[in-house]
C-alpha positions in Angstrom: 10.3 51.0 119.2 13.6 49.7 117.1 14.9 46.3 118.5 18.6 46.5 118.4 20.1 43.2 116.4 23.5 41.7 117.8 25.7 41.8 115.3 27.2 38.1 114.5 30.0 37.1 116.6 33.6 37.2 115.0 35.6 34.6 116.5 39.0 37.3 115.9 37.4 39.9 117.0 38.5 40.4 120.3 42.1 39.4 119.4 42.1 41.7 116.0 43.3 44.9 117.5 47.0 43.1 118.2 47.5 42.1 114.1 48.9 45.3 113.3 51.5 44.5 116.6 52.1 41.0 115.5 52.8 42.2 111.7 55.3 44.3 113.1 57.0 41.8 114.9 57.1 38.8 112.2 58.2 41.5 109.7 61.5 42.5 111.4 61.9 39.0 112.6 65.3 38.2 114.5 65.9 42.0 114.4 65.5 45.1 116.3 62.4 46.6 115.5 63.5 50.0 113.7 60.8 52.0 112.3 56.7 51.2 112.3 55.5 50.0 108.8 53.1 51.6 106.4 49.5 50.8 105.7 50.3 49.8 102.2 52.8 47.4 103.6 50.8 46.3 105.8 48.7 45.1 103.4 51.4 42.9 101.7 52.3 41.7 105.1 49.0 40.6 105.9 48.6 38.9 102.3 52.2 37.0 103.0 51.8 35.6 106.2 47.9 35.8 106.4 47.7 31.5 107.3 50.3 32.3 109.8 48.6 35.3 111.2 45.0 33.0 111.0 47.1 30.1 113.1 48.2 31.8 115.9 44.5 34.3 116.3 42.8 30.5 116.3 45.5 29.0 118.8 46.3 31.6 121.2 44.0 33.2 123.6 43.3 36.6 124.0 45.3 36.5 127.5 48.2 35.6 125.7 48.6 38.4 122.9 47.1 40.5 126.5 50.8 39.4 128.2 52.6 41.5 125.4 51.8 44.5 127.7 50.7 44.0 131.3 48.4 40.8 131.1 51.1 38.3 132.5 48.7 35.6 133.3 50.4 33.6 130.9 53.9 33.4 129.5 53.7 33.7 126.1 55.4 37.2 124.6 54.2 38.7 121.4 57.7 37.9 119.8 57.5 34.1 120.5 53.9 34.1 118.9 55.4 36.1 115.6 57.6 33.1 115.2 54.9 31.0 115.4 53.1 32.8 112.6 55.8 32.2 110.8 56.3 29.0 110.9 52.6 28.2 110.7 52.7 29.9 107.2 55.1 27.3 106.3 55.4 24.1 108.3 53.3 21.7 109.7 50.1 23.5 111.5 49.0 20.1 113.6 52.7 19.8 115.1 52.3 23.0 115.6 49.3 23.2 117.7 50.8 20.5 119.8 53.9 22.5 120.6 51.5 25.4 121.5 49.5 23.1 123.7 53.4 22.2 125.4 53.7 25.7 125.3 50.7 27.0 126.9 51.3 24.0 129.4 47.7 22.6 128.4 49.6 19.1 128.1 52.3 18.0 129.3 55.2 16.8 127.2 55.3 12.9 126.8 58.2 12.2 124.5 62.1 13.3 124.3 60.8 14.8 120.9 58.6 17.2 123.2 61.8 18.6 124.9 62.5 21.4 122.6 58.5 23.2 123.6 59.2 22.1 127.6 62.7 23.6 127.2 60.9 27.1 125.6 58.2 27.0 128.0 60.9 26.9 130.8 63.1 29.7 129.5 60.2 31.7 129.2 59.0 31.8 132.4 62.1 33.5 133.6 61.6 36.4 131.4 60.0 40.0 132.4 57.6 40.7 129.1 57.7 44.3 129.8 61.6 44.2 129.6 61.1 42.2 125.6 59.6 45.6 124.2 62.4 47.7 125.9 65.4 45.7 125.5 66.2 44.5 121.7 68.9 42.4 122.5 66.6 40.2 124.6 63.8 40.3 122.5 66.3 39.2 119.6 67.7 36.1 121.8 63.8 35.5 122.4 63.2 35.0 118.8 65.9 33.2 118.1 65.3 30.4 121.0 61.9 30.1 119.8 62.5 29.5 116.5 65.2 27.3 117.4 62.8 25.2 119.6 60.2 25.1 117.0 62.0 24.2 114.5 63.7 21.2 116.8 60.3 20.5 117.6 58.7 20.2 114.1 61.9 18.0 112.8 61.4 15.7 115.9 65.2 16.8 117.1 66.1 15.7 120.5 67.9 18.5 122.2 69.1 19.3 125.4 69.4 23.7 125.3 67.6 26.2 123.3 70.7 28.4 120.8 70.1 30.9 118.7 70.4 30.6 115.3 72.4 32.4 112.8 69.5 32.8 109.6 66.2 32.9 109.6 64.7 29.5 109.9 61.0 30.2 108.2 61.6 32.5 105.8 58.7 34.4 103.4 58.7 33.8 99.6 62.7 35.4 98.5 60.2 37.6 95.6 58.6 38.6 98.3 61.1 39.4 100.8 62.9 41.4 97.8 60.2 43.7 97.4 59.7 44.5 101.1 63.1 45.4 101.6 63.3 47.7 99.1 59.6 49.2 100.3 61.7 49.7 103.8 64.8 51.1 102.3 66.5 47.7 103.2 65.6 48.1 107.1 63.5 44.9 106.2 65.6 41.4 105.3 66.1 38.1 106.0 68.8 37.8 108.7 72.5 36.8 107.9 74.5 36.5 110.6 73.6 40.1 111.7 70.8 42.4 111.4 70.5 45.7 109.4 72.0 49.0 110.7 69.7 51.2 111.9 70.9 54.2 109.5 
């Protein structure tokens, strides 16, 4: 008789099936999403953003990257955690696990500095997720709040609405993001006021 082993837990594992989602989404950033990207570029996605990626798999829950499709037991849409990757690749990850805690509504917000997460949280909660993946004009104003708040947040802003920014705030490496655009025909690139054509 063979005993069966349990294979060692992987604390991503149950989360790891929405990378290739989230890639997606922190590639194209502010912009519609146009075209799914190749496995090679995957792989330089994944190599780019990877302490991003690693962030948000430790700090969310598997309900939240669940409420990018039908799972709307919390508010948290897949686009909102693609900023977060990105910023987490790039900023400050323990002010960052505090706005995610404001976020997620595990603490409540005890300074005007805290608005800009409470502010998020609120806007959020009006949304319809399943309208995000249809709609690119909403999911676009979704990114662009959240990296707006986040960005507030980390710099200690005190603000009073969430806007939309007109660049990226947390860009990858320019080498980088030179070299993924030209992978992508130029589909791929930092936005400037407006996004790529979809030609």
């Amino acid at each position: 008789m063979v005993t069966k082993v349990d294979k060692p837990a992987r604390v991503f594992k149950p989360k790891e099936r929405f990378i290739p989602k989230l890639m997606r989404y922190i590639e194209y950033g502010g912009c519609p999403l146009r075209r799914n990207i190749d496995a090679d570029t995957k792989e330089n996605v994944y190599a780019t953003w990877s302490n991003g990626i690693s962030f948000v798999l430790r700090t969310f829950s598997v309900d939240d990257f669940n409420s990018a499709g039908k799972n709307k037991r919390t508010k948290v849409p897949i686009t909102t955690i693609a900023v977060i990757a990105r910023a987490a690749q790039v900023r400050n990850q323990t002010k960052l696990t505090k706005f995610v805690d404001i976020l997620r509504g595990k603490i409540e917000p005890s300074r005007p500095e805290d608005r800009p997460a409470h502010l998020l949280r609120e806007y959020l909660k009006k949304i319809e997720f399943t309208e995000i993946n249809k709609n690119d004009e909403l999911r676009v104003e979704v990114y662009g709040k959240t990296e707006w708040a986040v960005d507030a947040f980390l710099q200690e802003r005190r603000v009073h609405k969430l806007i939309i920014p007109d660049q990226e705030l947390f860009n990858a490496p320019p080498a980088y993001m030179k070299d993924i655009s030209k992978t992508l025909g130029g589909i791929i690139k930092e936005r400037n006021g407006a996004c790529p054509s979809s030609d």
